[in-house]
C-alpha positions in Angstrom: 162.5 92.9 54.3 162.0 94.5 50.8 161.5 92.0 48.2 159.6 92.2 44.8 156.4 91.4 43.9 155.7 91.8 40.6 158.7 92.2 37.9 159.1 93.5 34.4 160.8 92.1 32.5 162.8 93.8 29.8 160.8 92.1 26.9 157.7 93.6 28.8 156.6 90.5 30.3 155.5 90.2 33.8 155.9 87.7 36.8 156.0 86.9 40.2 158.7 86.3 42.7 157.7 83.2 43.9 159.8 84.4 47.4 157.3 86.9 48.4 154.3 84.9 47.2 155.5 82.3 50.1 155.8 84.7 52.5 152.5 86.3 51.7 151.1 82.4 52.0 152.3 82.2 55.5 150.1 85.2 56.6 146.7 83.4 57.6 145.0 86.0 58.7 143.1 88.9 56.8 145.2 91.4 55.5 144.7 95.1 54.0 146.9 96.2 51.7 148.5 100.0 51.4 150.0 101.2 47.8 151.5 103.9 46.7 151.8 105.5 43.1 152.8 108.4 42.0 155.0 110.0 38.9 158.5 109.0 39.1 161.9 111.1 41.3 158.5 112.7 43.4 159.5 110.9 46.9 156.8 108.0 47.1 159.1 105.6 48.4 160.1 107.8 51.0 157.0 108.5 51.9 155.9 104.6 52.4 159.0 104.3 54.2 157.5 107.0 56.5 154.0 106.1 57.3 155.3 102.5 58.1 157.8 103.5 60.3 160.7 101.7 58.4 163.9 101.7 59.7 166.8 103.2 57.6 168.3 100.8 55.0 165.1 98.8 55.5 162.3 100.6 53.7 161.6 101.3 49.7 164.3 102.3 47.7 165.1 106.3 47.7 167.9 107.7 45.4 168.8 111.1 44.3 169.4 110.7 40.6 167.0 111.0 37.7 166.2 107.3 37.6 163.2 105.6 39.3 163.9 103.7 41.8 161.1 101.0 42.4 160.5 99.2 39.0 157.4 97.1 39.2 155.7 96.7 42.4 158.1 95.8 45.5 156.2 94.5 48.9 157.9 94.8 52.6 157.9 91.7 54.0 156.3 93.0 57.6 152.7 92.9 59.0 151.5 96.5 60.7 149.0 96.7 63.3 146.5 99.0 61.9 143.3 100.1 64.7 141.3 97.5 62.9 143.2 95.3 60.8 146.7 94.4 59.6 148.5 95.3 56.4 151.3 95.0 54.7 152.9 98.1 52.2 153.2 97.9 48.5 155.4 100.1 46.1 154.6 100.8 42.4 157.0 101.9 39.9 156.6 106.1 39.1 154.7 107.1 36.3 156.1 108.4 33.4 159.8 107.3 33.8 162.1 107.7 31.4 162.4 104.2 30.3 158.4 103.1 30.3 155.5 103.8 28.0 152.1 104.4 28.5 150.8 101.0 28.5 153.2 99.7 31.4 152.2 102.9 33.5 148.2 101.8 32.8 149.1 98.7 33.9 151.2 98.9 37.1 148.7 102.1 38.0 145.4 99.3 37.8 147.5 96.3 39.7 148.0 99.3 42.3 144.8 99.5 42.5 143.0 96.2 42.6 145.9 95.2 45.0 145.4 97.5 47.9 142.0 98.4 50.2 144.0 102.1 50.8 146.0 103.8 47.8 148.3 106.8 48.2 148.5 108.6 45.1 151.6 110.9 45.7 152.1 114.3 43.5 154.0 117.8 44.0 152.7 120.5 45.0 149.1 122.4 44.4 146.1 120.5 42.6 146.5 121.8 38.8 146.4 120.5 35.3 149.8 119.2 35.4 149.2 116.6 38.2 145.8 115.7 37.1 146.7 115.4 33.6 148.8 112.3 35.2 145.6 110.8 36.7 144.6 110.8 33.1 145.8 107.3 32.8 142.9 106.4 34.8 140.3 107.1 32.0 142.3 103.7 30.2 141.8 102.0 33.7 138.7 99.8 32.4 140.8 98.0 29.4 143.2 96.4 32.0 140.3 94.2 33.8 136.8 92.9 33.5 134.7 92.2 36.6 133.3 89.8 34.6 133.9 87.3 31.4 130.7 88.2 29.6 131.6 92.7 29.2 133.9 95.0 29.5 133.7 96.8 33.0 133.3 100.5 33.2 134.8 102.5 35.6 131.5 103.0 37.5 131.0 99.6 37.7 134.8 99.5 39.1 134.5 101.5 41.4 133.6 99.0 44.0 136.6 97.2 43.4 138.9 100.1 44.0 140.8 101.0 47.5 140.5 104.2 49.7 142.0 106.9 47.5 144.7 108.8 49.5 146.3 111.8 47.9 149.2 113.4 49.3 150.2 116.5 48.2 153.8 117.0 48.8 156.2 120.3 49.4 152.9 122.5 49.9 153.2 125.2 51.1 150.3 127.7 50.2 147.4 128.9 52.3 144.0 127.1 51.3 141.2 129.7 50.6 138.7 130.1 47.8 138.4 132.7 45.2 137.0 135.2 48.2 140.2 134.3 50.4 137.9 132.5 52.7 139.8 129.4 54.5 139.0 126.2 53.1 139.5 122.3 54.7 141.1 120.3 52.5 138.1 118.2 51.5 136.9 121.2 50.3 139.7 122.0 48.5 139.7 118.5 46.7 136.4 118.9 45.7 136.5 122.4 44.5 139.7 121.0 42.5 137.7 117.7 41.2 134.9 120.2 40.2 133.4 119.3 36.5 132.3 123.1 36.2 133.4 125.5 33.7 136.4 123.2 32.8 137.4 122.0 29.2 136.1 118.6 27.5 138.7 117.1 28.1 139.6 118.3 31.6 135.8 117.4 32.5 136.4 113.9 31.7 139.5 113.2 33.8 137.7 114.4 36.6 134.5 112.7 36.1 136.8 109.5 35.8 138.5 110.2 39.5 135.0 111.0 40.9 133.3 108.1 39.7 136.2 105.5 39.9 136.7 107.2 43.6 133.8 107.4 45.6 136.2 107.5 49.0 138.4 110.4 48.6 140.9 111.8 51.4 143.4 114.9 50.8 146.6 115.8 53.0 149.1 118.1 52.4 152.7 117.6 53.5 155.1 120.6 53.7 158.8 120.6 52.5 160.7 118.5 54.8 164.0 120.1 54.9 166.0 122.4 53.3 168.0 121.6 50.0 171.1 120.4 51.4 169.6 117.2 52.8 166.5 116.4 51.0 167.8 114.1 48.4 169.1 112.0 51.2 166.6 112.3 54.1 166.9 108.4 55.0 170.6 109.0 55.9 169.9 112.4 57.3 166.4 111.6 59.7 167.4 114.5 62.4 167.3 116.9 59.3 163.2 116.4 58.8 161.7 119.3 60.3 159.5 118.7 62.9 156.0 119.9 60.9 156.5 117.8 58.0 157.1 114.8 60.9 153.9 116.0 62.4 151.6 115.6 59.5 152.9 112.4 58.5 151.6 111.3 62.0 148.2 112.8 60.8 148.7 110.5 57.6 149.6 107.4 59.6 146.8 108.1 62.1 144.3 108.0 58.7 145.8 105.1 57.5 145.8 103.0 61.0 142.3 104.0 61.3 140.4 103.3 57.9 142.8 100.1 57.0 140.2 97.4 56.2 141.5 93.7 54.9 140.8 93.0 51.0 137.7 91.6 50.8 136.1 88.6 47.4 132.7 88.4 48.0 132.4 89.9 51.1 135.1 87.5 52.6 138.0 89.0 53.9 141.5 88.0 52.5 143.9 86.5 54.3 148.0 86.2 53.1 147.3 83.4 50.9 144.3 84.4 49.5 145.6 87.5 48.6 148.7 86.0 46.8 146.4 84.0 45.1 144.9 86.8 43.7 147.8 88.2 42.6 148.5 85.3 40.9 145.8 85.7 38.6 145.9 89.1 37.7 149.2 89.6 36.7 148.5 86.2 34.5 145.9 88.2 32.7 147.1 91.6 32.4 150.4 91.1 30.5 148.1 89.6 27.7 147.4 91.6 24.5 144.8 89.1 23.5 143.0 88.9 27.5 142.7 90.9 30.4 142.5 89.8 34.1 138.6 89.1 35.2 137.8 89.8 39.3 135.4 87.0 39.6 137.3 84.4 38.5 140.0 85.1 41.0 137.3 84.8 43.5 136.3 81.3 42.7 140.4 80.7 42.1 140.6 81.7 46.6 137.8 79.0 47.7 139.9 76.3 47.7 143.0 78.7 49.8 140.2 79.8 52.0 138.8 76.1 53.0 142.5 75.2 53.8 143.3 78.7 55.3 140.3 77.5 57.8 142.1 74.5 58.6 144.7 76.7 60.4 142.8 78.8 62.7 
């Protein structure tokens, strides 16, 4: 059911399970895609397990030591019925674990993106320098692609390449009001946070980088999910999830379900094989220190999947 998609290698080389590439050939229909990132030991995998109703022992990996979990990008090998589409789930390894560098996290972080139509970014907690200073990585976004051969892209002109951005903010627990203590929705309170007034240089740009790469933003806050003696083994312990937390991950599935939409090259919808087609090509390109992994040319790479995909329906 879980399988990987994209491996690191130990010399920092990446590849492909061919495995899940044949499985993702099979699917002939037009697929969405949902990721997940998020920094490392922060309950992302968890969470996807969650939102695509996984049984136990047959979602993500979850562990409750200091080491990640998911290395690379993992796929689970089951189509979901979204309201308009299905999809299939995608894990990325955590950010800043203890055995990557900067480079690697860049690079998983963009395959997240480019592979999915709707990406979860999962963080702890309140909005605050700390977990924005991990979105950081997104300002290096631009030097892992090219839309096209001729320039480099920036990420304006990425942006319409880019998925649904999901963030989740997890274990939350305070009330949200502005500086007056009047109530405020949670777009409001993403927006207020992603606000490039008053703040630093530096600060500025990371959150001119989010709003420009992001023009489709949607926040939801998750609550603790149970108290301490089972929450570093809530897969074995499901009865122990309180019934709030269980509550607003229906509200998250809901979204999910209801704003799906299948990856799309040139306005033609992806189906299985496509997709793993495009895979294909970008992980060719972006392990390269002399290339990077141009959009366009995976689109001409699908026409010829796409004229035999037609034979089949």
């Amino acid at each position: 059911m879980i399988a990987p998609l994209v491996i690191c290698g130990d010399d920092g080389k990446y590849s492909i399970c061919e495995e899940s590439l044949e499985w993702l050939r099979t699917q002939r229909v037009p697929l969405g895609v949902l990721a997940c990132a998020g920094k490392f030991r922060t309950g992302k995998s968890y969470l996807m397990n969650r939102v695509s109703n996984a049984s136990h022992g047959k979602g993500f990996g979850v562990g409750n030591t200091v080491q990640a979990c998911t290395k690379g990008i993992w796929i689970r090998k089951e189509v979901i019925k979204g309201d308009h589409c299905s999809y299939v789930c995608i894990d990325t390894e955590g950010i800043d674990a203890l055995d990557a560098d900067n480079t690697h996290d860049v690079r998983i972080f963009t395959l997240g993106l480019l592979l999915s139509s709707v990406f979860i970014y999962n963080s702890m907690g309140p909005i605050d320098e700390s977990s924005l200073q991990t979105l950081a990585l997104m300002t290096n976004v631009s030097k892992c692609v090219k839309i096209t051969s001729e320039k480099d892209a920036t990420i304006d002109e990425l942006a319409a390449y880019f998925p649904h951005f999901l963030w989740v903010l997890r274990d939350f627990s305070l009330k949200l009001t502005d500086k007056n203590g009047k109530d405020l929705t949670t777009e409001q309170y993403l927006s207020n946070s992603l606000s490039e007034a008053d703040s630093k240089e530096e600060r500025c740009k990371i959150r001119t980088t989010i709003n420009s790469a992001f023009p489709k933003k949607t926040l939801f806050t998750l609550p603790r999910p149970a108290n301490d003696e089972h929450l570093h083994q809530l897969d074995k312990h499901p009865k122990a999830v309180n019934s709030l937390f269980n509550s607003k991950i229906a509200d998250v599935k809901n979204f999910i379900n209801k704003h799906m939409v299948p990856m799309q090259a040139k306005g033609v919808q992806m189906t299985g094989a496509m997709y793993a087609k495009f895979v294909v090509h970008l992980v060719d390109g972006i392990g390269e220190t002399s290339q990077v992994p141009v959009i366009k040319d995976a689109w001409s790479l699908m026409g010829e999947v796409r004229a035999i995909d037609s034979k089949y329906r």
